[in-house]
N, C-alpha and C positions, 0 to 999 in steps of 0.2 A: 617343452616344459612338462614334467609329469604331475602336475599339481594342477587342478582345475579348480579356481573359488567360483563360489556361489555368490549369489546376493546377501548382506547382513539382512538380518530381520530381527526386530525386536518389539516391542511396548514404544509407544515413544510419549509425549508427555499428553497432559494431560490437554482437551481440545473445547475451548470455552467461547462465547462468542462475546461475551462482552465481561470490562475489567473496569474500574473508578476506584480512586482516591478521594482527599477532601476538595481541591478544587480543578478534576477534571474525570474523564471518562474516556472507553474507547471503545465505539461500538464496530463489531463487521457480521456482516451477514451471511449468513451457510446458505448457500443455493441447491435449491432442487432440480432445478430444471425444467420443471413443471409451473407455467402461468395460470392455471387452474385456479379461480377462488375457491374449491374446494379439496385441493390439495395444499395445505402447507407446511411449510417443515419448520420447526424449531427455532426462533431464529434467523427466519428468514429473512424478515422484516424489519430487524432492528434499527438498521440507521434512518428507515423512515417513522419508525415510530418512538424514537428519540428525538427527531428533527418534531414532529406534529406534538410530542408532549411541552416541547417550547412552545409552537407557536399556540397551543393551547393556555398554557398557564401568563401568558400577557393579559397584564389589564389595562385601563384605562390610563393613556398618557403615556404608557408605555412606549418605545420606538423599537423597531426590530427592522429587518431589509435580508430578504434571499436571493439566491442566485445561482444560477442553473445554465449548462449548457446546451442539454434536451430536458420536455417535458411531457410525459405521458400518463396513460394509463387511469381509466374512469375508475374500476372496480373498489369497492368501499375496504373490501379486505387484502386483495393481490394488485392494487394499483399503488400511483400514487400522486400524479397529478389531481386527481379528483378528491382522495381526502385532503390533499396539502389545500385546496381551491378552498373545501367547507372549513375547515378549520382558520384560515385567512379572512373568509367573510366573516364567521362570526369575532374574530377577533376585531373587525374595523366595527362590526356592530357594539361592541362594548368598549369603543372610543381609544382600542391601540392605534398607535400609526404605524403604517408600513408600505414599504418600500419592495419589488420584485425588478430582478434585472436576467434579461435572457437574452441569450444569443439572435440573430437573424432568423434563424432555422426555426425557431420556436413557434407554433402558432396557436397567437394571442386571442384568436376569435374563438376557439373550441368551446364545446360546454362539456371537458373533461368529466363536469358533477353537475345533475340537472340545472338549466336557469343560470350555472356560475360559470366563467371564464375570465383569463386575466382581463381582456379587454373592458368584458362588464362592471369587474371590481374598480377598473381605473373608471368608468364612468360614472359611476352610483353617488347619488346627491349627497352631500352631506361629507361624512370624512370615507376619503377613494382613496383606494391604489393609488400609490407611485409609482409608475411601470415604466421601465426604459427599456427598447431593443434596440442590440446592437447593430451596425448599419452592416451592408456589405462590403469587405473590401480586404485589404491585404489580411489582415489577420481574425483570429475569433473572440469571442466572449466564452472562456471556458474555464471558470470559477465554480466551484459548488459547493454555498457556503449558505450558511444563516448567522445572522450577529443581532443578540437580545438585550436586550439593554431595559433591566427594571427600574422603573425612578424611582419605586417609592423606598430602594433597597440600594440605589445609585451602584449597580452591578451590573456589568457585561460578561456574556457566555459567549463564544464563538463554536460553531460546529462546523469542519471541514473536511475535506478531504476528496473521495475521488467519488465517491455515490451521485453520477447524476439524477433527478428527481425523477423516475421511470419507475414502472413493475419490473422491467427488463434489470437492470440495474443489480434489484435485489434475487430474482430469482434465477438467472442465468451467467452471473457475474460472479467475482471476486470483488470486495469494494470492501473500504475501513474508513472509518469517521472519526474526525479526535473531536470532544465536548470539553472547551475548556473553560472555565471562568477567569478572566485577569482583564482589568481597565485598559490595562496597556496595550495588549493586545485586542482586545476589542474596539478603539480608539481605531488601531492603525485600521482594522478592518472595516469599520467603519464610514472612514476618511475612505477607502478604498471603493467601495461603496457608493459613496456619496459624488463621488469624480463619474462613475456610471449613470447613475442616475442624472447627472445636470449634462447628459450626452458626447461626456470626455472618454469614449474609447480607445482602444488601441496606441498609436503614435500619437494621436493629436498633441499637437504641441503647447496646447493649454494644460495637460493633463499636468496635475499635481504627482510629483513622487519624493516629497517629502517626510512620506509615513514608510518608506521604504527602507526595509531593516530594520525596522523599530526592535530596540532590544525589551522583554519583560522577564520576567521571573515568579516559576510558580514554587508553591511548599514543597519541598522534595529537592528543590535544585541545586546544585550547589554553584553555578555558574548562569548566565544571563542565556534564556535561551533567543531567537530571533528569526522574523519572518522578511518573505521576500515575495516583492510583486511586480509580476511581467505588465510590459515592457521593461528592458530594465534602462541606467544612464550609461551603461558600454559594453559593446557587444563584443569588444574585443577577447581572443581568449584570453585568460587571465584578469581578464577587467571587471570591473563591477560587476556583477552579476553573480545567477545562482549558481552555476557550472562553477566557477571560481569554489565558489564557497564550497562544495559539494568534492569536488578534488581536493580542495584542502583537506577536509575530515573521514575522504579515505585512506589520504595518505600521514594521516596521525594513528588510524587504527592499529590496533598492537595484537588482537586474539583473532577477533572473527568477523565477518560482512557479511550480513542476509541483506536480500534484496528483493523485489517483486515490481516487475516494468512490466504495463504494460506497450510500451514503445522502450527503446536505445538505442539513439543513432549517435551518440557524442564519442568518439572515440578518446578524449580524453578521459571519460570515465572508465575505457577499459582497461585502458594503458594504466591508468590508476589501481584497478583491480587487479592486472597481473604485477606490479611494483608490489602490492600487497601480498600477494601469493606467495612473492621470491622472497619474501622478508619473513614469511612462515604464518601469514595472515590466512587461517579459514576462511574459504567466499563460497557462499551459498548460495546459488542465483534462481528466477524462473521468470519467464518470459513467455507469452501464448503462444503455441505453434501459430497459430492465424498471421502472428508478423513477424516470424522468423523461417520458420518451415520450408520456407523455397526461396530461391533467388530473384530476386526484384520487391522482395518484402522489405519494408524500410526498417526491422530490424534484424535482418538474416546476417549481413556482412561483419555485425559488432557479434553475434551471437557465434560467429564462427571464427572472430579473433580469438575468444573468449574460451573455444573447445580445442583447439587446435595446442597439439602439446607444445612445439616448436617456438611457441611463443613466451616460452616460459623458461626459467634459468635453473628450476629446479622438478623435483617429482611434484611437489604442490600445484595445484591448478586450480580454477574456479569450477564448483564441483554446480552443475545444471540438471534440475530437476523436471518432469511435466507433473503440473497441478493435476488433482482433481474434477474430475469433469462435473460431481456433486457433492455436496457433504454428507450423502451415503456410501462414496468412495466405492462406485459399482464399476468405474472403469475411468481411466487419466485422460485427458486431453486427446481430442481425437481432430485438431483441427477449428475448434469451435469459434467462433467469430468473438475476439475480445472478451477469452473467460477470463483470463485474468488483467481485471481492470482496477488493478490497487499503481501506485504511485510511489514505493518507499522504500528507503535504503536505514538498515540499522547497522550500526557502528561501537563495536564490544558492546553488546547491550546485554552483557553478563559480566561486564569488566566493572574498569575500578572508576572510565569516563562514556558511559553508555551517551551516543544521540541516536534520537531518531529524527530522517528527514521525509518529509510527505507532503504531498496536497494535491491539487488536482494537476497538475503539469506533466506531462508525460519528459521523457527526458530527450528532447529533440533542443536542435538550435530556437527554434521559434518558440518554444515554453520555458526554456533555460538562457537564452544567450543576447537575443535580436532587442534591438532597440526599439525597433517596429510594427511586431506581428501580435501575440497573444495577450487578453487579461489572462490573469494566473496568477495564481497565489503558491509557496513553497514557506515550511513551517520546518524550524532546525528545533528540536527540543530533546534536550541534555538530563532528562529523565527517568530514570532506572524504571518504577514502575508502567510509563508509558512504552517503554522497550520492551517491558514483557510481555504486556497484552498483545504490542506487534508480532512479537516471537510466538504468541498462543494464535496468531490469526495465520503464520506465516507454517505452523505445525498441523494447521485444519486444513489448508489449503493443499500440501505438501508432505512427501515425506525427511521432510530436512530435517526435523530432528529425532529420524532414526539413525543409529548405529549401520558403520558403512565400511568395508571390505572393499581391496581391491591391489592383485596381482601384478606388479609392475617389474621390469628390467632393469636393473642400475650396475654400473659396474663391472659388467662380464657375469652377473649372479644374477637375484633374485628375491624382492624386498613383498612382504605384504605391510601395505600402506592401510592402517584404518583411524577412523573417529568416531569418535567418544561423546555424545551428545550431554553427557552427566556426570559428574564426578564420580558414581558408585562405579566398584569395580562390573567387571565383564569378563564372559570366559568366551571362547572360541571355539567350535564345537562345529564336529564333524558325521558325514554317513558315507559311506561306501557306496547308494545306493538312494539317488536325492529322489526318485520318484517311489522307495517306499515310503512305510507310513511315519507319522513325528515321531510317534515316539521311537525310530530309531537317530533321532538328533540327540543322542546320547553320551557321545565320545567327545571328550576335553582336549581340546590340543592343547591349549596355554589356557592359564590364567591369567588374564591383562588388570596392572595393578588400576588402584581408582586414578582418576585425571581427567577430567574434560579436557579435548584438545585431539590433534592430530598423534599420532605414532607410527613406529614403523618396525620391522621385526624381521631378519634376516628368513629366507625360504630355502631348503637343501632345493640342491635340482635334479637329484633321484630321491625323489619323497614319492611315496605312494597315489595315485591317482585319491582323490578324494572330494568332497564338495563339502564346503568351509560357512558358517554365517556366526553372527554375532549375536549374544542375548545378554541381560541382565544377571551374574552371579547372583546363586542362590545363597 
């Protein structure tokens, strides 16, 4: 081939940590890497001090209930067990009730915050803690949620998603929070909740799952969105459950799939992703080297259906990124243990039926399928503005929505395949000479008219050696 491309490069959108509407929000957090209380960044800390201005603003007679699968960290400014502990005590002091639910793992006795730990709170005269741990056994307690509920405004907020309540969490993680306000969904979380709390874990076969799917609807919607909570009533594939659901709405996608796992072992969802591909579906993906990177990783095998061109029926393929190892973007993924810990698949969430799917569940049998293993929660929400702020979290993390080049074989010839992260036009632009300096990225090969989306553009096969990237028309 005498044509050598480069990487595209360009500007890519703008990188915000947090987006709200009138009845919801979505917080994610920019990680440093640094657990320093005197080093913090930006934003670090958002979804934990989104979560503490709830449990702050409860007053009296108020009910509220969190839930956490690990819980750490004393530090007043870089933790967060320890401010969630002060901020909880003083709210049972001005006569909120509340409700904490933690995995086994959790320990209840700590004094995270001087003199305060869960256990003390559940023992304190007067109005205590409700604190339920989950027992050991086949499955976990792996929820991470808060549900606020003011009475004197008869309103519930739910805040979810993958942020366990740690420093870890926000400073060496990837993690996104949805804040939303709706009855409806508050109700089912709630009721979710409240089965935890009276020591109805996992399978037990007392356990209520009648709030299961609860349909609600926020402003902005034009269709009912709906949540799901593990265990489910049939594990079978195709059966009730979140998988089911989750395969159905990628294989409705018509433009583009972002995604961000940290676990994928379902092969049904990849098979679903390359069905997408073939259909002319953009797929976006990233997944943490820590559980893909080598073989016996529990998600190496789906991550290399997923790379492997063979498995696809056309040049399209699911296009795999590595995140950011900080939101100083000083260098990508180097192995890091669970940096990216987000939970979410978006679905044309620039089209004309955007969903987004998220919550704390990684996407395995036992948080998606099993009748008997995980609490979990999984939120489908049919939201334009909620898809975008996913796509600004999925743009911080990532460079997915940069402009992207790439030299393939079709035909007996030679296609360049690229995409377009934005409607404005683009030009294509070449050097002779990729380790002089920019400003010899000067020369136009084409002008690419405007179009968000994938394209392709025939390559002679005696074209001049050159090295090729993409930018924004001037």
């Amino acid at each position: 081939m005498a044509w050598v491309l480069c990487g595209a490069a360009a500007g890519g959108a703008a990188r915000a940590a947090g987006h709200a509407g009138e009845d919801w929000a979505v917080h994610f957090n920019l990680p440093d890497q640094t657990t320093s209380a005197t080093s913090l960044w930006t934003n670090e800390y958002a979804i934990r001090d989104a979560l503490l201005a709830r449990i702050e603003a409860l007053g009296s007679g108020d009910w509220a209930c969190l839930s956490t699968f690990t819980f750490s960290g004393n530090s007043a400014s870089a933790g967060a067990a320890g401010p969630i502990l002060a901020a909880a005590s003083n709210a049972l002091a001005r006569g909120a009730k509340l409700g904490f639910v933690v995995d086994n793992g959790v320990n209840v006795t700590s004094n995270y915050w001087p003199g305060v730990s869960l256990g003390s709170l559940a023992a304190r005269p007067g109005n205590a803690l409700e604190l339920a741990r989950a027992p050991a056994g086949s499955g976990i307690m792996h929820n991470k949620v808060g549900v606020f509920w003011h009475g004197a405004a008869g309103q519930a907020w739910v805040l979810a998603g993958s942020w366990n309540f740690t420093g870890g969490a926000s400073s060496q993680q990837w993690n996104i929070f949805t804040e939303i306000q709706n009855n409806a969904l508050g109700g089912a979380y709630s009721n979710e909740l409240r089965e935890l709390l009276s020591g109805r874990f996992h399978s037990n076969p007392a356990k209520s799952h009648a709030h299961d799917r609860t349909p609600f609807r926020l402003a902005g919607m034009d269709r009912d969105g709906w949540v799901r909570f593990a265990p489910y009533p049939d594990g079978k594939y195709g059966g009730t459950n979140a998988l089911t659901d989750i395969v159905n709405a990628i294989d409705s996608a018509q433009e583009e799939v972002f995604f961000a796992l940290n676990k994928l072992t379902r092969a049904g969802v990849v098979e679903a992703l390359i069905r997408a591909c073939n259909r002319g579906v953009v797929v976006h993906g990233v997944i943490p080297k820590s559980d893909r990177g080598s073989p016996g990783q529990d998600s190496y095998e789906m991550y290399q259906l997923l790379r492997h061109s063979t498995n696809y029926a056309t040049r399209n393929r699911a296009r795999m990124y590595e995140a950011y190892y900080n939101a100083a973007r000083t260098r990508r993924d180097n192995n890091n243990r669970d940096l990216v810990h987000a939970k979410y698949m978006l679905i044309d969430p620039r089209g004309a039926n955007p969903l987004v799917i998220q919550g704390s569940a990684n996407w395995t049998a036992s948080a998606l399928v099993l009748t008997s293993s995980n609490d979990e929660n999984v939120q489908f929400l049919p939201h334009r503005g909620i898809a975008e702020a996913f796509l600004a979290q999925f743009a911080a993390m990532t460079d997915g929505l940069e402009p992207w080049c790439a030299l393939r074989p079709a035909g007996g010839g030679a296609w360049l395949d690229y995409w377009l992260p934005e409607t404005n036009a683009h030009e294509l632009v070449f050097t002779d000479d990729v380790a002089g300096p920019a400003s010899a990225w000067t020369n136009r090969a084409q002008l690419l008219p405007a179009g968000r989306g994938t394209h392709a553009v025939p390559v002679a096969l005696d074209a001049p050696r050159r090295f090729f990237r993409l930018r924004p028309a001037p």
